[in-house]
VOPAGU-2260 file (C-alpha; in pm, 1 decimal, decimal comma):
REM VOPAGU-2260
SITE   aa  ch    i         X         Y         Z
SITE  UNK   A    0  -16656,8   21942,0    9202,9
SITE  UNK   A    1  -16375,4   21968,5    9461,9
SITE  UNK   A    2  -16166,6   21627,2    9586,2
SITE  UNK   A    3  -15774,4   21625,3    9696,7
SITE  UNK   A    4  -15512,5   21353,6    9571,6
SITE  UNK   A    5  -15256,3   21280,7    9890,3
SITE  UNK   A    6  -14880,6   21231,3    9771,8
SITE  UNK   A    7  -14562,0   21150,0   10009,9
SITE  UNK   A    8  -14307,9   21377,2    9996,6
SITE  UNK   A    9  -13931,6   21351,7   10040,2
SITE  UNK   A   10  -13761,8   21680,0   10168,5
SITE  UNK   A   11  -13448,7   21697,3   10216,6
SITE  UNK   A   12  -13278,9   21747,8   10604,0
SITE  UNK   A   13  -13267,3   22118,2   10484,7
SITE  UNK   A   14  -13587,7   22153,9   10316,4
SITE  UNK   A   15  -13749,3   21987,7   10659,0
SITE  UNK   A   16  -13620,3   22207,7   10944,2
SITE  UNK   A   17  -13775,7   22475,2   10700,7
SITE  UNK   A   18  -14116,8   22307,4   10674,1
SITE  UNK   A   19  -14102,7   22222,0   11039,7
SITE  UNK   A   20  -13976,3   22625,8   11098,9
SITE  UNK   A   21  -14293,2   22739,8   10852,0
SITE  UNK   A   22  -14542,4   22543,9   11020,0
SITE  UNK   A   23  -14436,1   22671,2   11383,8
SITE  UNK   A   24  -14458,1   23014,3   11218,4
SITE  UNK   A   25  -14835,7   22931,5   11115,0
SITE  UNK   A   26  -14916,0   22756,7   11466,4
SITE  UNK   A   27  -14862,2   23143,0   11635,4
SITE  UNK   A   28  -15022,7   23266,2   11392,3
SITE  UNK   A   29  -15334,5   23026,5   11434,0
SITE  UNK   A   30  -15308,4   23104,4   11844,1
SITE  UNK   A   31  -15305,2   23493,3   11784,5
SITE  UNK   A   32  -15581,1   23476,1   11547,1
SITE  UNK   A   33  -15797,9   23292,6   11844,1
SITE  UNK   A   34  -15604,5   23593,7   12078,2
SITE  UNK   A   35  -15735,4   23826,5   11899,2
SITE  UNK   A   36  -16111,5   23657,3   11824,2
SITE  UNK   A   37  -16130,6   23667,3   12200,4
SITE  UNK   A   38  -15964,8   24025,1   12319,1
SITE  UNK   A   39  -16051,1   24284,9   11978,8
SITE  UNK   A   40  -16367,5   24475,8   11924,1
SITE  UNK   A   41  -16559,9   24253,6   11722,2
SITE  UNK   A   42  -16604,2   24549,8   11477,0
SITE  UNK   A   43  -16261,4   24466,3   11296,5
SITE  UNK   A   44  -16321,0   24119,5   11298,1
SITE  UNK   A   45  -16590,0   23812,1   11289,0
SITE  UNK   A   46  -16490,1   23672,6   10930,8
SITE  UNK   A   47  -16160,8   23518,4   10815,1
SITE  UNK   A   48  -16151,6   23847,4   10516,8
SITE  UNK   A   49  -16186,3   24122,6   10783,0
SITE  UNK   A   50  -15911,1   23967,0   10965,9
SITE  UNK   A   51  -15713,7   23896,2   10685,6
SITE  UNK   A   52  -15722,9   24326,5   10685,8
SITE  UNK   A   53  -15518,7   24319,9   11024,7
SITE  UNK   A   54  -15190,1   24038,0   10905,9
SITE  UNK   A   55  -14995,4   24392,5   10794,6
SITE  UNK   A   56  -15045,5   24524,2   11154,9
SITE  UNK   A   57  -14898,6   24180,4   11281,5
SITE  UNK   A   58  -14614,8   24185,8   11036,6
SITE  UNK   A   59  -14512,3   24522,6   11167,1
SITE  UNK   A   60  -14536,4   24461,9   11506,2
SITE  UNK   A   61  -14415,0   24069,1   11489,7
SITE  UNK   A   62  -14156,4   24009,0   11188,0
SITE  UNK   A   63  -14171,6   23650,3   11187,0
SITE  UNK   A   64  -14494,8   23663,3   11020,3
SITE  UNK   A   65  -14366,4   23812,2   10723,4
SITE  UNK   A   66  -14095,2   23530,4   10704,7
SITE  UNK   A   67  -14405,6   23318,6   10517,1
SITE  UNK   A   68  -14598,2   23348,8   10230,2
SITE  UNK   A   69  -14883,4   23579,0   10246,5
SITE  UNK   A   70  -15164,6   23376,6   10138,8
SITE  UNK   A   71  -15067,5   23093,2   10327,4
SITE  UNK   A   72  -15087,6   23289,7   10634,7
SITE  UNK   A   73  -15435,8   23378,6   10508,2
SITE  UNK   A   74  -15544,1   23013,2   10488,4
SITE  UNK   A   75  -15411,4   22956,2   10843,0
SITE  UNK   A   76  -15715,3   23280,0   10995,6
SITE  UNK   A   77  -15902,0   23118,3   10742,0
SITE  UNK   A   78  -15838,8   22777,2   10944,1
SITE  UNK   A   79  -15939,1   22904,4   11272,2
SITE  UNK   A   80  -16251,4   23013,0   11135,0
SITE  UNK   A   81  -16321,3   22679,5   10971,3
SITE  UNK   A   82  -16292,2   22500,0   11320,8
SITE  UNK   A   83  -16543,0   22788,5   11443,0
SITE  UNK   A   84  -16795,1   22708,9   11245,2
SITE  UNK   A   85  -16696,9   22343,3   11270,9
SITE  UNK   A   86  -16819,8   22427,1   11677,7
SITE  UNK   A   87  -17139,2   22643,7   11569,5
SITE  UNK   A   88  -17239,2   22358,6   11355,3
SITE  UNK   A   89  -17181,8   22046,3   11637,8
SITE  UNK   A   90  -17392,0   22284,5   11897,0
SITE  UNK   A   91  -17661,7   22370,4   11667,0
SITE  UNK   A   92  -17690,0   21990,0   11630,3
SITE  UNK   A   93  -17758,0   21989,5   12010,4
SITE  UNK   A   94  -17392,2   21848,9   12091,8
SITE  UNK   A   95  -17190,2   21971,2   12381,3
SITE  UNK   A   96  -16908,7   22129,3   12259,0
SITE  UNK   A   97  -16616,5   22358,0   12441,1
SITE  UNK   A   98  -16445,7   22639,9   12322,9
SITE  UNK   A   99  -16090,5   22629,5   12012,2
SITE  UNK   A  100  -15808,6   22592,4   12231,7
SITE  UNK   A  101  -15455,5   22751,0   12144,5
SITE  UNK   A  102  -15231,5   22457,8   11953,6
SITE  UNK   A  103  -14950,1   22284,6   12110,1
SITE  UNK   A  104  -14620,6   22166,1   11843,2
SITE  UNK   A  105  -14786,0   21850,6   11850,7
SITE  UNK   A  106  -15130,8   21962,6   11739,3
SITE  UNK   A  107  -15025,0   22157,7   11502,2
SITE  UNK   A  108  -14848,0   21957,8   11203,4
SITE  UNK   A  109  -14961,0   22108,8   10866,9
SITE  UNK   A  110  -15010,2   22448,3   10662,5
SITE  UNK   A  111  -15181,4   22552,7   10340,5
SITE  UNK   A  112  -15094,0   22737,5   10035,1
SITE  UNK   A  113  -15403,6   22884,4    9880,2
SITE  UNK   A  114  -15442,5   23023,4    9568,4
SITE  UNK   A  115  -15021,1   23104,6    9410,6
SITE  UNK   A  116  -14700,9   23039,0    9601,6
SITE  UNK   A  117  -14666,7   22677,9    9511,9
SITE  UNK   A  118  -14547,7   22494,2    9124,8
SITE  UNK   A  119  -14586,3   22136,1    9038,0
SITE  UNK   A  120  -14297,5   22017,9    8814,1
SITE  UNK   A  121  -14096,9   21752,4    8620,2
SITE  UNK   A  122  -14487,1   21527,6    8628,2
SITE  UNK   A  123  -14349,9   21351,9    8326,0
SITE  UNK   A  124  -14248,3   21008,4    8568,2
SITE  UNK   A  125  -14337,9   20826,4    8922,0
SITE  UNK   A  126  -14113,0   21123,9    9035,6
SITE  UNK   A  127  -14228,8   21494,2    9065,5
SITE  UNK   A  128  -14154,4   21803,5    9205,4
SITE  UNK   A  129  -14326,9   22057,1    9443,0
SITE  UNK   A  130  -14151,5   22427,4    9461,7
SITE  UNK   A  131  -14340,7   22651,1    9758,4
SITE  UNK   A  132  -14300,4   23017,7    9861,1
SITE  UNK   A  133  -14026,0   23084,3   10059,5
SITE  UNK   A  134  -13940,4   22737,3   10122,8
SITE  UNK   A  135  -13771,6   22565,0    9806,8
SITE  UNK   A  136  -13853,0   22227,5    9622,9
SITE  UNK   A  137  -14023,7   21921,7    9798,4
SITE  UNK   A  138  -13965,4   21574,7    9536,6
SITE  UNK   A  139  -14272,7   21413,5    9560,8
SITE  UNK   A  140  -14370,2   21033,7    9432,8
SITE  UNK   A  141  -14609,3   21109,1    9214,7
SITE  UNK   A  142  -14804,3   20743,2    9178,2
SITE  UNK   A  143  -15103,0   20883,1    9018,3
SITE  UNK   A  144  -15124,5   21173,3    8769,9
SITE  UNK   A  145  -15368,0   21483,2    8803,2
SITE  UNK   A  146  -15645,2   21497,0    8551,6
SITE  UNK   A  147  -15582,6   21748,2    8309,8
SITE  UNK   A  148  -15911,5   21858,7    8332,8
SITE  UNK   A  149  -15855,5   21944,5    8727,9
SITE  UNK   A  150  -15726,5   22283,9    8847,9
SITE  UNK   A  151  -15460,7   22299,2    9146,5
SITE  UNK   A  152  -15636,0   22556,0    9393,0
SITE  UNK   A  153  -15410,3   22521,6    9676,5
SITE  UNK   A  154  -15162,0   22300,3    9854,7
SITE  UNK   A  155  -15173,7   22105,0   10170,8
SITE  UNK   A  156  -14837,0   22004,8   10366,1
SITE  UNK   A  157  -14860,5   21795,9   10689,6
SITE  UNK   A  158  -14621,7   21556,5   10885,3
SITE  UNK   A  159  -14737,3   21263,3   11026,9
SITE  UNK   A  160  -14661,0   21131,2   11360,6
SITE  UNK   A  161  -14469,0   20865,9   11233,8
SITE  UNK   A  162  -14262,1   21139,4   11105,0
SITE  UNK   A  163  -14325,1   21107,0   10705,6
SITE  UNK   A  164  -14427,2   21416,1   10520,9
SITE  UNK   A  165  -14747,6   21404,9   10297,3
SITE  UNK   A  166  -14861,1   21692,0    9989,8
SITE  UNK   A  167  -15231,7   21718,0    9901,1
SITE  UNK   A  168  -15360,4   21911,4    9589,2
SITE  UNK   A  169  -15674,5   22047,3    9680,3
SITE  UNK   A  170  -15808,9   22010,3    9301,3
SITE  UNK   A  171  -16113,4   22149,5    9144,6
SITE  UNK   A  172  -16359,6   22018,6    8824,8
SITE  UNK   A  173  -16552,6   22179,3    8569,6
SITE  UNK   A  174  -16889,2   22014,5    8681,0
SITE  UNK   A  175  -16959,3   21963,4    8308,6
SITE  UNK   A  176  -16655,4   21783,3    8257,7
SITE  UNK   A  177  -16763,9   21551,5    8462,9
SITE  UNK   A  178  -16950,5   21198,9    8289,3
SITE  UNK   A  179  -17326,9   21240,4    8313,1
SITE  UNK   A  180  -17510,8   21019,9    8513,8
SITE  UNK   A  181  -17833,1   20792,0    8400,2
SITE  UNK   A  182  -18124,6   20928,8    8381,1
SITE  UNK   A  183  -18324,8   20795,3    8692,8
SITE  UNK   A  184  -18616,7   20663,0    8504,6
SITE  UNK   A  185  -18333,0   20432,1    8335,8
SITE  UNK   A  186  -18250,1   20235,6    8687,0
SITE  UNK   A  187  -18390,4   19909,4    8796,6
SITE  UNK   A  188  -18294,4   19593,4    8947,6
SITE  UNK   A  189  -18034,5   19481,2    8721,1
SITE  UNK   A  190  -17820,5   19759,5    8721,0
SITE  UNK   A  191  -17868,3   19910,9    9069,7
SITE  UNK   A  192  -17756,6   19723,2    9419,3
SITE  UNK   A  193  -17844,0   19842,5    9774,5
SITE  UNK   A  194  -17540,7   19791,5   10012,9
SITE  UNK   A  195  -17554,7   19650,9   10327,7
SITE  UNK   A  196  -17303,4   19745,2   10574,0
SITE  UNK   A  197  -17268,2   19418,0   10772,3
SITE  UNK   A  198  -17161,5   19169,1   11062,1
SITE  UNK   A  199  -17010,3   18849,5   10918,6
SITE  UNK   A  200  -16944,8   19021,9   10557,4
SITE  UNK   A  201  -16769,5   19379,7   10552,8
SITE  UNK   A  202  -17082,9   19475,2   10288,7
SITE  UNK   A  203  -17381,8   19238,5   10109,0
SITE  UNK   A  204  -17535,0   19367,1    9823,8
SITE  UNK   A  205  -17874,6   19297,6    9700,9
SITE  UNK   A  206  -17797,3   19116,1    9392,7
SITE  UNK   A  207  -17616,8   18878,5    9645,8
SITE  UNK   A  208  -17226,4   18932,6    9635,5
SITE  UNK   A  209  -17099,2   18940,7    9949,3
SITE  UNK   A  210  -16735,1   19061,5   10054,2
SITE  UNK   A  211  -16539,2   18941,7   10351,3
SITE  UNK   A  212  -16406,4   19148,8   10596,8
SITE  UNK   A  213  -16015,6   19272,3   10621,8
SITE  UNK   A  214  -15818,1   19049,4   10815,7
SITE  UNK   A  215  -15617,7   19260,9   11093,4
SITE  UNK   A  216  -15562,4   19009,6   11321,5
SITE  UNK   A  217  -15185,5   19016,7   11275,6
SITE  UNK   A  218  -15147,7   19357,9   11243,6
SITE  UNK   A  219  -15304,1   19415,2   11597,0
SITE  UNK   A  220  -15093,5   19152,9   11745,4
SITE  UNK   A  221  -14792,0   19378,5   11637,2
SITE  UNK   A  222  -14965,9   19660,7   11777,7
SITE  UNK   A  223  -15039,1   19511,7   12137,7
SITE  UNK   A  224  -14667,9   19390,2   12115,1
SITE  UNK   A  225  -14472,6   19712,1   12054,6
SITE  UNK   A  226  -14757,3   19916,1   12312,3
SITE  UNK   A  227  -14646,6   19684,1   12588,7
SITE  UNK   A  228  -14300,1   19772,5   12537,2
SITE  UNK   A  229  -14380,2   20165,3   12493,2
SITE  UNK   A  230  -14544,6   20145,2   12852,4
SITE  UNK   A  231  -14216,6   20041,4   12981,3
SITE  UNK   A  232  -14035,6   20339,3   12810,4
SITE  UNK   A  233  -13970,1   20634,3   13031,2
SITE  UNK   A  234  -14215,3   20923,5   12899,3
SITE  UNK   A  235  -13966,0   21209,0   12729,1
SITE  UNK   A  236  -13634,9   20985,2   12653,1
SITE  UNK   A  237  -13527,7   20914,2   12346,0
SITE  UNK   A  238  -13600,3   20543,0   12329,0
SITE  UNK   A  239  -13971,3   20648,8   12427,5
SITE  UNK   A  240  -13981,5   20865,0   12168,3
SITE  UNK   A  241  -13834,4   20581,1   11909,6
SITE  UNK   A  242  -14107,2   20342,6   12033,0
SITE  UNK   A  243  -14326,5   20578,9   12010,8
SITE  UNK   A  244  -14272,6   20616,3   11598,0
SITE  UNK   A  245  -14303,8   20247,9   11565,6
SITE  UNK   A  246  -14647,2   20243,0   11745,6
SITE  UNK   A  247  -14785,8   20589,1   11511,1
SITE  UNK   A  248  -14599,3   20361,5   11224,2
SITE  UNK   A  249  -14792,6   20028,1   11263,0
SITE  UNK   A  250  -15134,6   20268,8   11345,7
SITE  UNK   A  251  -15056,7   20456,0   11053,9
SITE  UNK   A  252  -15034,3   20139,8   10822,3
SITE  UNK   A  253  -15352,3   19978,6   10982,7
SITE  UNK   A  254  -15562,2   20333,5   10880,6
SITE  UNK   A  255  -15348,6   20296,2   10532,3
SITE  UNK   A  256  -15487,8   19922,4   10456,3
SITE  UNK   A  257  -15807,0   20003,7   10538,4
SITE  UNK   A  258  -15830,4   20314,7   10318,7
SITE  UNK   A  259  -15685,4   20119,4   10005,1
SITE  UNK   A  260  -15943,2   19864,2   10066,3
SITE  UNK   A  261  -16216,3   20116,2   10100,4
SITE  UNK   A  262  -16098,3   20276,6    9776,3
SITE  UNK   A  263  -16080,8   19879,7    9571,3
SITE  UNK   A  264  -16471,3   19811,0    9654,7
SITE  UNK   A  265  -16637,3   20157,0    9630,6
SITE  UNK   A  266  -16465,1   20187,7    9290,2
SITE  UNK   A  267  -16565,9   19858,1    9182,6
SITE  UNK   A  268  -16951,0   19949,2    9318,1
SITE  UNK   A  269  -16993,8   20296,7    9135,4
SITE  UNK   A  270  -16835,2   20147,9    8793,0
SITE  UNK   A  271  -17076,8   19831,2    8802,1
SITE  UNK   A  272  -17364,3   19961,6    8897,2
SITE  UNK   A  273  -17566,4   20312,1    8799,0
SITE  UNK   A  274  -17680,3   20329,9    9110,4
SITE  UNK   A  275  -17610,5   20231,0    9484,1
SITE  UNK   A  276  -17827,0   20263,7    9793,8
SITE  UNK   A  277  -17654,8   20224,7   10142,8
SITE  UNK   A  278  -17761,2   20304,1   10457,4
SITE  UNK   A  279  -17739,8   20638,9   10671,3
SITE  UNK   A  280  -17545,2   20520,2   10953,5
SITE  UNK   A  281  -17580,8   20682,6   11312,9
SITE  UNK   A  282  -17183,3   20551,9   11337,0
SITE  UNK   A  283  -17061,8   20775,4   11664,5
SITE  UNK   A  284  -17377,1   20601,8   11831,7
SITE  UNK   A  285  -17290,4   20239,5   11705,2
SITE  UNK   A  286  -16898,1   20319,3   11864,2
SITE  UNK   A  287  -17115,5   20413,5   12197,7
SITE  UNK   A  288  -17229,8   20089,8   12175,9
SITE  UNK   A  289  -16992,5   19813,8   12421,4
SITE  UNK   A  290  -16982,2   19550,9   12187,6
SITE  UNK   A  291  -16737,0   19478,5   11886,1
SITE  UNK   A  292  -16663,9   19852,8   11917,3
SITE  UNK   A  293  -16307,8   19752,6   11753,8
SITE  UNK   A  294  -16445,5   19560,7   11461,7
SITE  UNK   A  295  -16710,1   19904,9   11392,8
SITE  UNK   A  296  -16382,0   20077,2   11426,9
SITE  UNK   A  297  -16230,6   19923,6   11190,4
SITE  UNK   A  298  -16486,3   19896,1   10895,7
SITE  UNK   A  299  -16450,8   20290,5   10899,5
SITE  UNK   A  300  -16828,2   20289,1   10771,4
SITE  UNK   A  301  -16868,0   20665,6   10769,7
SITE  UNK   A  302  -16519,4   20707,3   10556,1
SITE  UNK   A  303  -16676,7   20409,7   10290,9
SITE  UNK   A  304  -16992,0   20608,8   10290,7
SITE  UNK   A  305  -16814,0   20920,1   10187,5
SITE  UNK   A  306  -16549,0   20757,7    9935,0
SITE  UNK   A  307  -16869,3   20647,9    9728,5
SITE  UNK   A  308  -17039,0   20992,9    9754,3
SITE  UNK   A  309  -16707,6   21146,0    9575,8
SITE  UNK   A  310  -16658,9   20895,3    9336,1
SITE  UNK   A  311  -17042,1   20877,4    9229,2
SITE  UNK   A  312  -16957,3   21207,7    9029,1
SITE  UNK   A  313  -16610,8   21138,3    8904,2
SITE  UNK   A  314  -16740,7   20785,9    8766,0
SITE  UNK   A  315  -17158,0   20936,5    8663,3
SITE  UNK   A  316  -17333,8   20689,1    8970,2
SITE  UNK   A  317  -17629,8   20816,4    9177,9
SITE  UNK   A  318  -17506,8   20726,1    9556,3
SITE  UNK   A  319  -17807,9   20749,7    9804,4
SITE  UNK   A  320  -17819,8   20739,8   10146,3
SITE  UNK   A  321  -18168,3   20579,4   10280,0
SITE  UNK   A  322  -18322,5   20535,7   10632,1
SITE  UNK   A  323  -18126,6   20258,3   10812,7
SITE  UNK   A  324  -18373,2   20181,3   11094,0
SITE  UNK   A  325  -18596,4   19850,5   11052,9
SITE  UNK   A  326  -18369,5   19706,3   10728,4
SITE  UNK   A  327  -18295,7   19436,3   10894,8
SITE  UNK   A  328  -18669,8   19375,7   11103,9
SITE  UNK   A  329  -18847,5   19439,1   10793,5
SITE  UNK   A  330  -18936,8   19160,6   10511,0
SITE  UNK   A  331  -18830,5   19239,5   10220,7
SITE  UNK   A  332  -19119,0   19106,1   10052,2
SITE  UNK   A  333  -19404,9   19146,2   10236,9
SITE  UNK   A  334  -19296,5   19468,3   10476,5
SITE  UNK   A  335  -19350,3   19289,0   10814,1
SITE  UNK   A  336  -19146,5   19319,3   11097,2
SITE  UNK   A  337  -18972,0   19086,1   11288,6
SITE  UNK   A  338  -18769,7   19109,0   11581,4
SITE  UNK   A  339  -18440,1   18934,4   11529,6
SITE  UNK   A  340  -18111,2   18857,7   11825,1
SITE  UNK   A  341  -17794,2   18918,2   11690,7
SITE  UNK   A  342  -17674,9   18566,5   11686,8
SITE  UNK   A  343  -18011,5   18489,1   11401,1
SITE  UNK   A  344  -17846,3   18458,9   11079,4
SITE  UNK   A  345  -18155,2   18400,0   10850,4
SITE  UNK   A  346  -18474,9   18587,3   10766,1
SITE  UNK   A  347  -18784,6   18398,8   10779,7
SITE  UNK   A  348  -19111,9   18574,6   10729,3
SITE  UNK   A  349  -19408,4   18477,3   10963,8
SITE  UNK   A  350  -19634,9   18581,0   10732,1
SITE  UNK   A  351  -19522,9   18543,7   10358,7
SITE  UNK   A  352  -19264,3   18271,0   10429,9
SITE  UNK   A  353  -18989,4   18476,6   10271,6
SITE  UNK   A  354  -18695,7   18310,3   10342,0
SITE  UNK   A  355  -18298,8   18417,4   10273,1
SITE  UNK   A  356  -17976,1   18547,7   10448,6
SITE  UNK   A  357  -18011,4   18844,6   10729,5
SITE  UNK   A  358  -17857,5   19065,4   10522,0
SITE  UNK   A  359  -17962,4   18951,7   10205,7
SITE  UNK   A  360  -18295,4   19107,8   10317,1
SITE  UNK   A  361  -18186,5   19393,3   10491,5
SITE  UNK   A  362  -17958,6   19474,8   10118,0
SITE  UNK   A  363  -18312,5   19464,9    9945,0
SITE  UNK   A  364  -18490,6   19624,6   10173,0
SITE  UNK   A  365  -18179,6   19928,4   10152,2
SITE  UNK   A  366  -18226,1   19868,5    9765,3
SITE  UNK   A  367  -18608,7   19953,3    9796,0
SITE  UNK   A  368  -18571,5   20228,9    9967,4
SITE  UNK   A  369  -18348,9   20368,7    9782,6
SITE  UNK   A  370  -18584,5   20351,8    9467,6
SITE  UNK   A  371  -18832,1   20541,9    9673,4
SITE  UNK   A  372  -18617,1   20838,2    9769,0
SITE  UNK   A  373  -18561,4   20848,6    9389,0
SITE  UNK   A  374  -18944,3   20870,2    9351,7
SITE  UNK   A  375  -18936,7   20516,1    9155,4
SITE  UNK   A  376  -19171,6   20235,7    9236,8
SITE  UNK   A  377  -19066,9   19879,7    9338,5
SITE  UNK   A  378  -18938,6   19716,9    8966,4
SITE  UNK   A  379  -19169,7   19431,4    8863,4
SITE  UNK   A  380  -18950,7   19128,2    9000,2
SITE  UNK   A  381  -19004,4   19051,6    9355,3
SITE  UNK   A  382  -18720,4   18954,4    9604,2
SITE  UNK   A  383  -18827,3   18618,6    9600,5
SITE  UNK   A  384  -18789,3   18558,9    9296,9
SITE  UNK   A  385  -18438,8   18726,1    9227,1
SITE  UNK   A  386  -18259,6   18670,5    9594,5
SITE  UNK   A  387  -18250,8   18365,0    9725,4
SITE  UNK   A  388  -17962,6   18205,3    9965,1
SITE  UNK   A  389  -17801,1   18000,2    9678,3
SITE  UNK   A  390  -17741,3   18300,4    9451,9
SITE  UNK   A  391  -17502,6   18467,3    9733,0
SITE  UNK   A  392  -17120,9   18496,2    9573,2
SITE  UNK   A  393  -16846,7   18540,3    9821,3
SITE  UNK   A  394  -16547,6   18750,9    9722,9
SITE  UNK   A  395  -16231,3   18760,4    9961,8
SITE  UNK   A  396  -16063,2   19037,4   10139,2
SITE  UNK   A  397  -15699,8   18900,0    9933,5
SITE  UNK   A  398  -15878,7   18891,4    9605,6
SITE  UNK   A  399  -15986,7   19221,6    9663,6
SITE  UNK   A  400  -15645,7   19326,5    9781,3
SITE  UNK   A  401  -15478,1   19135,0    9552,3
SITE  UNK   A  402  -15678,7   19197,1    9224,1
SITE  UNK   A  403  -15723,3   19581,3    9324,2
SITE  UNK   A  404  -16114,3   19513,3    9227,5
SITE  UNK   A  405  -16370,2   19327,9    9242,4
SITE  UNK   A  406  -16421,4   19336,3    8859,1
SITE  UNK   A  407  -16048,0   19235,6    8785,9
């Protein structure tokens, strides 16, 4: 299994201007690699390892390519060929896509070591430190430790807008090293919960816990604020450039708070339950969409989705994605459909009388789908029976920050 773990790092003044020199280095060689792609016979290259054959050529004829390490200037062809398939795959998904551009400074903010040319040391506190290739050591704060079990296969470095410099391990995991998850035939209602991805709560579950959404309300206040006063900065002084940190700063600790809060709930979800069902969201089409595109923005839906995916395997949870359309139309006890407005809160079945909370149903409905793409039938307790509206518990977006779980 392959995840990263994301660390800031603390360069010194020096240790920066060589980062910043390194990564300018890479950014050429990222544009001459998409030179090249576009002017060579296509007999010496087409794959990131038959142009990895030609970086001697460029170090003869360009010196400042040999002023890097060698494999990371692999990993930066090896980049460019990653966004070209990244292309390939969007059109062959019948998107309209353009062709890889050459990258600006801006753009271009991070580089790779693959493979050697990097050492983490001194892991024995908060405080750690990174030595890379050509470049010296980078102290890191080193908040969470790497499993022992994980191998370091290569090393990310990228600075932000706000101008803070971030590591990330690219780490890889003995799949059998990994906790086993239960065996499917093991799974039923009490210790499985499909997830609804919701309006009024950030996410319902089937077994009726609901959890509020993140309150942002001040932190987009601050935002409007300091935007206001950027628009009155002229573009390319220095105070524009100032006001623009402190509007990537304030972004940049919106994305943060939502992230950590992502991380609290799906790590409470795939320790509670065995298994969780949620929804296959058609999110770029829901942004389309002209209303509450802000709030859809902000619940990051596709970024919770994929949290829980990684963390199924590090924590032994089955984490399936089911059909989304008709959850919410569809009785969860008796399979009709009924149309519903927005602004309708409650399920009530025409034709069994099922009554309980909009997403109550559409959670059980996600739940018993999610059974069926496991090839398990519906378990013998019917929704009506184990969900009504008084059995919904509310948990807060500050007990959740607070806490750091759910469970806690």
């Amino acid at each position: 299994m392959e995840y990263s773990h994301r660390y800031p790092a603390y360069p010194t003044q020096e240790v920066a201007a060589e980062l910043e020199y390194h990564i300018d280095i890479h950014r050429q060689a990222y544009n001459y690699t998409l030179y090249e792609y576009e002017n060579v016979d296509s007999d010496n290259i087409g794959s990131p390892y038959k142009h990895h054959y030609r970086l001697p050529d460029w170090k003869d004829e360009y010196p400042v390519f040999s002023e890097v390490n060698s494999k990371a200037l692999q990993r930066t062809v090896t980049r460019f060929y990653q966004n070209l398939d990244g292309l390939s795959e969007k059109t062959s998904n019948g998107n309209k896509v353009g062709k890889l551009k050459w990258k600006s400074p801006r753009e271009f903010q991070s580089m790779t070591y693959s493979q050697s040319g990097f050492e983490l040391k001194n892991t024995s506190g908060r405080r750690a430190t990174l030595w890379l290739s050509k470049i010296g050591d980078i102290p890191v704060c080193y908040h969470r430790e790497i499993p022992e079990e994980a191998d370091i296969k290569e090393v990310t470095v990228k600075k932000e807008t706000t101008g803070e410099w971030f590591v990330s391990f690219g780490l890889e995991t003995d799949d059998g090293e990994l906790p086993e998850k239960p065996d499917v035939d093991s799974l039923d209602m009490s210790n499985s919960a499909g997830i609804d991805l919701g309006i009024l709560n950030y996410i319902h579950t089937s077994d009726g816990t609901t959890v509020d959404w993140l309150d942002l309300e001040d932190e987009y206040d601050r935002l409007r604020h300091e935007q206001r006063k950027l628009s009155r900065k002229q573009k390319g002084s220095n105070n524009y450039e100032n006001q623009r940190r402190k509007v990537a700063k304030i972004k940049r600790h919106i994305k943060r708070k939502v992230l950590d809060y992502q991380h609290k709930i799906t790590t409470w979800l795939v320790r509670e339950y065995d298994a969780v069902f949620v929804e296959d969201l058609d999110v770029k089409g829901m942004l389309e969409q002209s209303h509450n595109t802000r709030n859809k923005q902000d619940a990051a839906w596709r970024q919770f989705i994929t949290l829980l995916e990684y963390k199924a395997d590090l924590y032994g949870c089955h984490v399936v994605q089911v059909e989304a359309r008709g959850t919410t139309k569809e009785c969860a006890s008796c399979g009709v459909e009924t149309a519903k407005p927005i602004w309708v809160r409650e399920h009530s079945c025409p034709s069994c009388g099922f009554e309980c909370d909009r997403d109550a149903n559409a959670a059980m409905n996600v739940l018993q789908r999610g059974f069926a793409e496991l090839g398990l039938g519906w378990p013998e307790s019917t929704p009506v029976e184990t969900a009504l509206p008084t059995d919904t518990h509310s948990v807060s977006a500050k007990r959740v920050i607070e806490a750091g779980s759910l469970g806690a």
